[in-house]
C-alpha positions as CSV (number, residue, x, y, z in Angstrom):
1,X,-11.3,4.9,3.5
2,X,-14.8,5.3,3.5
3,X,-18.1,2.8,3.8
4,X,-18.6,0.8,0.8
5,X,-22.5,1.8,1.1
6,X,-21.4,5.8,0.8
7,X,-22.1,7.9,-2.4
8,X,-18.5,7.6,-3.3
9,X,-18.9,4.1,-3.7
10,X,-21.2,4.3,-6.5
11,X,-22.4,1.4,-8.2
12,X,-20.1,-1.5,-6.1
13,X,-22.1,-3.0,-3.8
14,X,-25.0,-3.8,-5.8
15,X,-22.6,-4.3,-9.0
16,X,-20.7,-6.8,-7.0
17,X,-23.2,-8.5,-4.1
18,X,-21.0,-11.5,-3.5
19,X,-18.4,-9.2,-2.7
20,X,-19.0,-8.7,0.8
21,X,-18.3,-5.1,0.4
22,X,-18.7,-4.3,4.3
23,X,-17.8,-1.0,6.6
24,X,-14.5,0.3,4.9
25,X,-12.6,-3.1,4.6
26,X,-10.3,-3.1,1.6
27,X,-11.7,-5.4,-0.9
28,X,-10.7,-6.4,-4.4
29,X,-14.3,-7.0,-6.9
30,X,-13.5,-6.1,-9.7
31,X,-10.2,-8.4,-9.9
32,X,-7.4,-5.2,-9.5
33,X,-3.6,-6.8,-8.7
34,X,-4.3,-5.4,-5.2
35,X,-7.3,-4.8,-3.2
36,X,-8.4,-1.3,-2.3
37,X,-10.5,0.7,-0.5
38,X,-12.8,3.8,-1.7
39,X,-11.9,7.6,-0.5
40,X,-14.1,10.4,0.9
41,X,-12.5,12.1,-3.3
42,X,-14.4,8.7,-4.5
43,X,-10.6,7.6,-5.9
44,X,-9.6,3.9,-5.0
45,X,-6.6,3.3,-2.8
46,X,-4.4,0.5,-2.9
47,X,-4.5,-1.6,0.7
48,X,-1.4,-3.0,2.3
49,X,-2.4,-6.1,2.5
50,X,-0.1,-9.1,2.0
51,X,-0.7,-11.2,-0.8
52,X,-1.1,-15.4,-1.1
53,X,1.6,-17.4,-3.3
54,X,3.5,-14.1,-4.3
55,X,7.1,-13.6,-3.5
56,X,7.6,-9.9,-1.2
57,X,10.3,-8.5,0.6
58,X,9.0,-7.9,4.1
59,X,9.5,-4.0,5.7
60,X,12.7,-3.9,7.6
61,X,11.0,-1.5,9.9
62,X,11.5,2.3,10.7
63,X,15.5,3.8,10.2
64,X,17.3,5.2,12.6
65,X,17.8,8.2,11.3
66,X,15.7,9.3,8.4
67,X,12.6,8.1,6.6
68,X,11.6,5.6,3.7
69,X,9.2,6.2,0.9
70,X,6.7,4.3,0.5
71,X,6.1,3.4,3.8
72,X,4.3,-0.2,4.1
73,X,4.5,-3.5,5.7
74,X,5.7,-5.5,2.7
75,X,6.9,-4.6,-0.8
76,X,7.0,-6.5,-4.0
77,X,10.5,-7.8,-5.7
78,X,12.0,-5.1,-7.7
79,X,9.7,-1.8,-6.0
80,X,11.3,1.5,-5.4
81,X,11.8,2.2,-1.8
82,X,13.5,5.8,-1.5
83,X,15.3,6.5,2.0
84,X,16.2,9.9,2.7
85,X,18.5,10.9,5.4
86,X,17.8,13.2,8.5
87,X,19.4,16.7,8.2
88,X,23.2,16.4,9.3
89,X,23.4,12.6,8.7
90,X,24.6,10.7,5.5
91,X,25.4,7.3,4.5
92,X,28.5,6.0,5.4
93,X,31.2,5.8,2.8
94,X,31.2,2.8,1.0
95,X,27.4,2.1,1.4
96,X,25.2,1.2,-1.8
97,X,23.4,3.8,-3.2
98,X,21.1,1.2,-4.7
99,X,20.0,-2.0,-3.3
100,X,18.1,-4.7,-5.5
């Protein structure tokens, strides 16, 4: 993420003053479902930060022996979390392929 006063940033910080729109802390001004941050491409990205008053599944940390993706700290009801084995492993027989 880049400074909120950088030329990606454009027009937020003096489109939103009372948004405290400091160094490259995710913020939300313009009322998004999630706050973000700006990139050096000028695109937003979406900050992992846990929300107030909404129900999330909290990350059950790394796997053993593969990798998960999205990877993030928390993850709302019903999201899409891929895991994908390491080469040579599988999922043992009987295991769900799909978890809600």
């Amino acid at each position: 993420c880049v400074d909120w006063s950088a030329a990606q940033a454009g027009y937020y910080k003096t489109e939103y003053p009372w948004a405290n729109l400091d160094m490259n802390y995710c913020r939300n001004p313009t009322g998004l479902e999630r706050p973000f941050c700006l990139t050096e491409e000028g695109s937003q990205e979406d900050c992992d930060v846990i929300p107030c008053n909404v129900n999330v599944c909290w990350d059950r940390g790394p796997t053993n022996y593969g990798k998960r993706s999205p990877t993030k700290r928390f993850y709302y009801v019903g999201e899409k979390v891929t895991y994908t084995c390491n080469d040579g492993y599988t999922l043992a027989y009987g295991s769900p392929r799909e978890v809600r």
